[in-house]
C-alpha positions in Angstrom: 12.6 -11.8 6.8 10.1 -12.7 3.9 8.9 -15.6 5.9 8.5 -13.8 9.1 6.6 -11.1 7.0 4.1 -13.4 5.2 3.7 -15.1 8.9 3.0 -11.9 10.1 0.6 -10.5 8.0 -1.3 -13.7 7.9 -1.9 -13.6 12.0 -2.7 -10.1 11.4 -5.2 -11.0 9.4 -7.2 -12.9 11.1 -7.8 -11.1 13.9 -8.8 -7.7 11.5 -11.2 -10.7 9.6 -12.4 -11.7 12.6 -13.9 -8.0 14.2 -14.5 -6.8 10.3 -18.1 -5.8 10.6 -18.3 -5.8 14.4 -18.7 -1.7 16.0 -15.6 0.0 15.8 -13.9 2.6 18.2 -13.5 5.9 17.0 -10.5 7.5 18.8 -10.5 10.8 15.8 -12.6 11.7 13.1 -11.5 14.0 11.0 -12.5 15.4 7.8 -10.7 13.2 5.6 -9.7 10.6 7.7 -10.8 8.3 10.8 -8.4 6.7 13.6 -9.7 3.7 15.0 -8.5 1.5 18.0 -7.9 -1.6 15.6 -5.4 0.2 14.0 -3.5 0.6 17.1 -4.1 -3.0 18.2 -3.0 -4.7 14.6 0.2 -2.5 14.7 0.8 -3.3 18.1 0.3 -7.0 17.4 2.6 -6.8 14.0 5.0 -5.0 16.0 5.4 -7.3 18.9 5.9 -10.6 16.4 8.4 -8.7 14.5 10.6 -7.5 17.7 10.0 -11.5 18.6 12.9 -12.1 15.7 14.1 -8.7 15.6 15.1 -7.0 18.5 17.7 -4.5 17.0 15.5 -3.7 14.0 13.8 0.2 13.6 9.9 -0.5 13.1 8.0 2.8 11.4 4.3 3.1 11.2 1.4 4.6 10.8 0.2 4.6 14.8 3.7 5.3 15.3 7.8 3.8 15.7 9.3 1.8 17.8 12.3 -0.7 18.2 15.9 0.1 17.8 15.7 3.8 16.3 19.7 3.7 15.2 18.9 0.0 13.6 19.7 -0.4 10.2 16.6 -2.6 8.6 13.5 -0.4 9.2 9.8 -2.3 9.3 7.3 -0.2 7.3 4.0 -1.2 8.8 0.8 0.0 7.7 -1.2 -2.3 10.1 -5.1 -1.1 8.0 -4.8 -0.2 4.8 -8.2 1.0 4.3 -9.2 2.2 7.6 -12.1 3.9 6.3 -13.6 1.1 4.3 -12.7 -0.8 7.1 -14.8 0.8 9.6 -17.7 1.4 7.5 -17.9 -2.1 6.4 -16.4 -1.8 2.9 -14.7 -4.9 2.3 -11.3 -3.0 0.8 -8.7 -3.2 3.1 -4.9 -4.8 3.4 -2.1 -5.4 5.9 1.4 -3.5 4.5 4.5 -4.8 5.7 8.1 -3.9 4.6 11.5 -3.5 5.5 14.7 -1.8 3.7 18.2 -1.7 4.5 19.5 2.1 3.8 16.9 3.2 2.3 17.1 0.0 -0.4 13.9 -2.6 0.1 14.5 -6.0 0.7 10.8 -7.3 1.6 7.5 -6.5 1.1 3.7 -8.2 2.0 0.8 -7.0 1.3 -2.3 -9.1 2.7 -5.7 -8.6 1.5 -7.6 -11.2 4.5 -10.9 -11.3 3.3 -10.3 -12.3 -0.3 -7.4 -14.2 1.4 -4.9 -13.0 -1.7 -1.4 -12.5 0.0 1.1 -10.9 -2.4 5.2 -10.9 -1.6 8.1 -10.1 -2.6 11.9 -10.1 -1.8 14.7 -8.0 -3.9 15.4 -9.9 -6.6 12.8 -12.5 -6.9 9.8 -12.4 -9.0 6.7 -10.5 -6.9 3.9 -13.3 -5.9 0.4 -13.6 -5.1 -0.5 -16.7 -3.5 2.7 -17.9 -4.2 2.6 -18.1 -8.1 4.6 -15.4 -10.0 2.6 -11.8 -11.6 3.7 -9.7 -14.1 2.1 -6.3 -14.9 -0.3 -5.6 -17.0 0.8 -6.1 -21.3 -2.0 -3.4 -22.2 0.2 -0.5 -24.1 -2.0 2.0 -25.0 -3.8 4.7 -22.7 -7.1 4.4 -24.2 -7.2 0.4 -23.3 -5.7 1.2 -19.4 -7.6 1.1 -16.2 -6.2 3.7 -13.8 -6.0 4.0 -9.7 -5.9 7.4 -9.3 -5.8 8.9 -5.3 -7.9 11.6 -3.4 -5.5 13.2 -0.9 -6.5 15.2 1.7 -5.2 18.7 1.0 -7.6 20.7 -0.9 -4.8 21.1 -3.8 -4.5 17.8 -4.4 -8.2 17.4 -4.3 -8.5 20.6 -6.9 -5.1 18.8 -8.5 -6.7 15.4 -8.7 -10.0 16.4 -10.5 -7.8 17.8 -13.3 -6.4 14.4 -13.6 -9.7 12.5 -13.5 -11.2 15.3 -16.1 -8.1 14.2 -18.3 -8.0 10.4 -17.8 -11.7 9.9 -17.8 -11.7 11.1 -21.7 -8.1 9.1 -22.1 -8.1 5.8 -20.3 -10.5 3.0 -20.5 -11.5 3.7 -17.2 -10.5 4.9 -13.8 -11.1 3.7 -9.9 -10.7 5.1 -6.4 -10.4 2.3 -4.0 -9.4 3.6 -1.0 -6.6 1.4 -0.3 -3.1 2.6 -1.6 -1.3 -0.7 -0.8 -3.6 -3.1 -2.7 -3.6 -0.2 -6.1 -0.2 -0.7 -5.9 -0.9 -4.7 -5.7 -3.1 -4.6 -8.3 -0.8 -2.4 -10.6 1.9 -5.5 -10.0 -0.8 -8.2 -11.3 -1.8 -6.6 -14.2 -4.9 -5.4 -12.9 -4.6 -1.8 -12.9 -2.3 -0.2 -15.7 -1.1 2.7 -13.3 -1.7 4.0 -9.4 -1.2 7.7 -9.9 -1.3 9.8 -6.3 -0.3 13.1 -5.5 0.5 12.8 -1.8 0.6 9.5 -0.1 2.5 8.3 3.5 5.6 6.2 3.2 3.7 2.9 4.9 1.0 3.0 2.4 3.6 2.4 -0.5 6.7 0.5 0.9 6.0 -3.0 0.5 3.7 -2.1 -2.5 6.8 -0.3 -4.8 9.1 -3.7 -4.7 5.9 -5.6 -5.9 5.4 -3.3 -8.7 9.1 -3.0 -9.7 9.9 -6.9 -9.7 6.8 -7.4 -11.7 8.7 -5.6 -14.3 6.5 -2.8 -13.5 8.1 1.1 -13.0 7.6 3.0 -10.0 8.2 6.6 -9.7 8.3 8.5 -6.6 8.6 12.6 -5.6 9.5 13.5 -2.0 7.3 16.3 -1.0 7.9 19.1 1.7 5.2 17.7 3.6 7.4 14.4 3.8 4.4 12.3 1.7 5.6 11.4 -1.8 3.4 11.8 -5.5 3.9 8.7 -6.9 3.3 7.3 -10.4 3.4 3.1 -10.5 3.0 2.1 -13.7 3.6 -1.3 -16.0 5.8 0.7 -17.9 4.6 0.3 -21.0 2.3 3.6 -20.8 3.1 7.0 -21.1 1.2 9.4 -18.7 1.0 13.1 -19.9 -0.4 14.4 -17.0 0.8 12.9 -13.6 
């Protein structure tokens, strides 16, 4: 499954490297958010290879499910991670893909295609970026830590997260927003964010990214919502976070 993940991601890839920078189409724009046609067409692309293999597999996503929706392995496909930057020519942007079994992951991918970095993992094996082993960051004090922390799209969480950018702006070495979930979560495996700290994030933007954090030796802490979006602290560990 890891293989036909990696595989995956990489074909994915190239065709979002390919039309990266090209005019986009717009099917929404929203206030916070844009939906664009390449997101259907990637997911529709991933999807397609992964019923190839998988026939009796569930496949969940962003532009929406399909497969076998009694199966037991679910795909957890964020086809643009990014879409934004994406679209506006901001060269931050990923391919998510991961599966679980009852709820437990097994795999995860998360493929950055224009700095070509291509981070994996599989339960119980060390998390990987270009196939050589990362471990989170060994930084253990708050005032030395550089922090991902989210803008959701609910005006508390906005008015939520400009308490925690007031607080860990004096703290924390320093702090970024990105715009791509997936590869904070990446980074926070690698060692090269101390923590991703969001209030309310979708299941695809964090699925293949909280076995890469966890096998890294990293800790990843997660809070269902009543919206169905999850706050999630992903951390080295090492850290304590006051105010999450």
């Amino acid at each position: 499954m890891l293989n036909t993940a990696i595989e995956i991601a990489r074909k994915a890839g190239d065709v979002v490297r390919r039309d990266f920078g090209k005019p986009v189409k717009v099917n929404e724009d929203s206030a916070h958010d844009i939906k664009i046609q390449a997101d259907i067409d990637t997911q529709d692309l991933i999807y397609s290879l992964i019923l190839k293999k998988f026939p009796d597999h569930r496949l969940i996503g962003e532009e929406g499910d399909s497969g076998n929706a009694k199966g037991e392995v679910e795909w957890i496909v964020d086809p643009i991670d990014g879409t934004l930057n994406y679209a506006h020519g901001i060269p931050h942007f990923c391919i998510s893909i991961a599966a679980r079994k009852k709820g437990k992951p097994l795999v995860g991918v998360i493929y950055d295609p224009l700095r070509d970095e291509l981070f994996s993992v599989e339960d119980g094996e060390p998390s990987l970026l270009n196939g050589k082993p990362i471990r989170v960051s060994n930084r253990a004090k708050l005032s030395d830590a550089i922090l991902a922390v989210g803008f959701s799209k609910s005006q508390d969480s906005i008015d939520y997260a400009l308490k925690l950018y007031k607080y860990y702006g004096n703290a924390a070495k320093k702090l970024r927003v990105f715009g791509s979930a997936a590869l904070d979560l990446a980074y926070v495996a690698c060692g090269r964010f101390d923590a991703y700290i969001e209030q309310s994030i979708a299941l695809w933007d964090i699925a293949a990214g909280q076995l890469l954090v966890t096998q890294a030796g990293g800790k990843f802490e997660c809070e269902t919502l009543k919206t169905g979006k999850f706050k999630v602290v992903a951390s080295s560990g090492k850290i304590e976070f006051p105010l999450t």
